[in-house]
N, C-alpha and C positions, 0 to 999 in steps of 0.2 A: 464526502470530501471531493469537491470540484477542483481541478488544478489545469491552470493553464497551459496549453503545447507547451508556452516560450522556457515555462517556469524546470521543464523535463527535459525539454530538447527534443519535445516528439513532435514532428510536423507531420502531417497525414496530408496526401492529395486529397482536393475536392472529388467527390463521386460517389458512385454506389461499388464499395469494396465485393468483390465476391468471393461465395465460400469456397475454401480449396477442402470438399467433405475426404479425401484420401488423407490427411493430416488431421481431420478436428474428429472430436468426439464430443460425444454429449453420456456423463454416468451417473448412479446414483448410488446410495450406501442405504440402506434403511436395516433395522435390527429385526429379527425373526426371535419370541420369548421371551423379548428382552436380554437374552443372553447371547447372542450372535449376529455378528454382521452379514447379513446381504448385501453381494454385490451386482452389478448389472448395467445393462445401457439402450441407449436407444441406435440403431442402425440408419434410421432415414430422418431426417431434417434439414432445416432449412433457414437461412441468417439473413440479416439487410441490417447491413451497416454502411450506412450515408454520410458520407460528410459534407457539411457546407461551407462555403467560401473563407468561414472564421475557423475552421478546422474544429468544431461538434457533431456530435455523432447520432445519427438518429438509430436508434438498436431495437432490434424486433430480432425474434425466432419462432419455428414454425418445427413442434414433434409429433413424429406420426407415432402413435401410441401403439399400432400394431406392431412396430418394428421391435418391441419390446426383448430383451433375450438378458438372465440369468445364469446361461448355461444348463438350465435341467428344462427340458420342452414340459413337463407335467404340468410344474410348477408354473411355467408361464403363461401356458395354454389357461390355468385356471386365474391366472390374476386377468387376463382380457377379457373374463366374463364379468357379468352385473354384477358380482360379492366385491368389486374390484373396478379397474378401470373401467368397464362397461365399453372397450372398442366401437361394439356396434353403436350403440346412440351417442360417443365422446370418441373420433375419432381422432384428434389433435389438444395436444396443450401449447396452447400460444401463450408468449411471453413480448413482451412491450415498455422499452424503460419512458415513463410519465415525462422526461423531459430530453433533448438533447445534450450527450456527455460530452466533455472533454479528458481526452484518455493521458495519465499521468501514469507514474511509475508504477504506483497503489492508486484505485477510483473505484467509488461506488457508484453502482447503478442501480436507481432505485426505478422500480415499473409496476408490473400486472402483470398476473398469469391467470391465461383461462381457460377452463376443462369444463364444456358442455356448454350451462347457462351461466357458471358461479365465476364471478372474477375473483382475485384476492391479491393485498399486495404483497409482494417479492423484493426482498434487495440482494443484491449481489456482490460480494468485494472482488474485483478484480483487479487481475494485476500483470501488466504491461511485458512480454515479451521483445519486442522490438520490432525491427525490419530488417530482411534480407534478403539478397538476390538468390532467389534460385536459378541456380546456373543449366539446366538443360535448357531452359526456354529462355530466362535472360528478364523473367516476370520478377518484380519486385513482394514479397509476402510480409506479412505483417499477424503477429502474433500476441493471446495472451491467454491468462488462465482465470478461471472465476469459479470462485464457492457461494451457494446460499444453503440456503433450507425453505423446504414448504410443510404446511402441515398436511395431513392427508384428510383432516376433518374438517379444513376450511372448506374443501373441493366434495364433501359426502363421500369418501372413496375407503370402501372397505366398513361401512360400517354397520354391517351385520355379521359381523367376527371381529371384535373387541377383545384386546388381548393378544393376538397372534400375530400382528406386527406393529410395531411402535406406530407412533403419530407423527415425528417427524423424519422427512426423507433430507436427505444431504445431496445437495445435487452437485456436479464437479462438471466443468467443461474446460475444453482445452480447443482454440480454437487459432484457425491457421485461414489469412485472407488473403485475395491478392489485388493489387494497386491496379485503379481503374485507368487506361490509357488513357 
């Protein structure tokens, strides 16, 4: 669903928005047996979100796969190796939406994610936070929230242990920008 600023009442300045990363996150839910949720997130990443003169958005993100954290170091320590993410030869999954958005109340972002050589596509629903001043600096931020899912076997990830964690991961971001001068 593409919907226009005028249609929402969301006008975005022309520019490259930057990421305010002390406000955003990047997580993800994946099941452990099938019978339980894992939760978890990435710590380091990186956004560009551009607007052009007609107020679309060009969206890209950039995850450092090491930054990886569950809360149990064993656990994570082991998903970074080859059975798993493979850090060493797949340092990042980048993400890329295939077209310029326009940001509505509710919009999908449809792109590409890609981990190592393997692309695959990715959609996203997200959904429109607003804008506000943040008052120590007097910077304008602009906010919103987005779900998708990837599979973990479109990307070859984990699959020499079948069975021990589902195939699709739930990803969640919540992210916070601020207004280019």
């Amino acid at each position: 669903m593409t919907t226009t600023p005028e249609t929402t009442g969301t006008t975005l300045r022309a520019g490259e928005w930057a990421l305010d990363p002390a406000h955003s996150s990047v997580a993800f839910t994946i099941r452990h047996l099938g019978i339980a949720k894992v939760r978890g997130g990435f710590g380091r990443f990186a956004t560009r979100f551009e607007v052009d003169d007609s107020g679309a958005a060009v969206i890209g993100a950039t995850i450092d796969l090491d930054s990886f954290d569950t809360g149990n170091p064993d656990r994570d320590a082991h998903i970074r190796t080859a059975d798993f993410l493979d850090v060493a030869n797949r340092p990042t999954l980048t993400f890329r939406a295939t077209e310029p958005v326009r940001v509505a109340e509710n919009f999908t972002v449809a792109g590409e994610a890609t981990l190592g050589t393997v692309t695959a596509p990715v959609t996203l629903e997200a959904e429109w936070g607003g804008i506000e001043d943040f008052g120590p600096s007097g910077e304008r931020h602009a906010g919103f929230s987005a779900t998708g899912t990837i599979k973990r076997s479109d990307f070859g990830v984990g699959d020499a242990l079948p069975g021990l964690l589902s195939d699709v991961v739930k990803i969640e971001l919540e992210i916070q920008l601020v207004e280019p001068r």
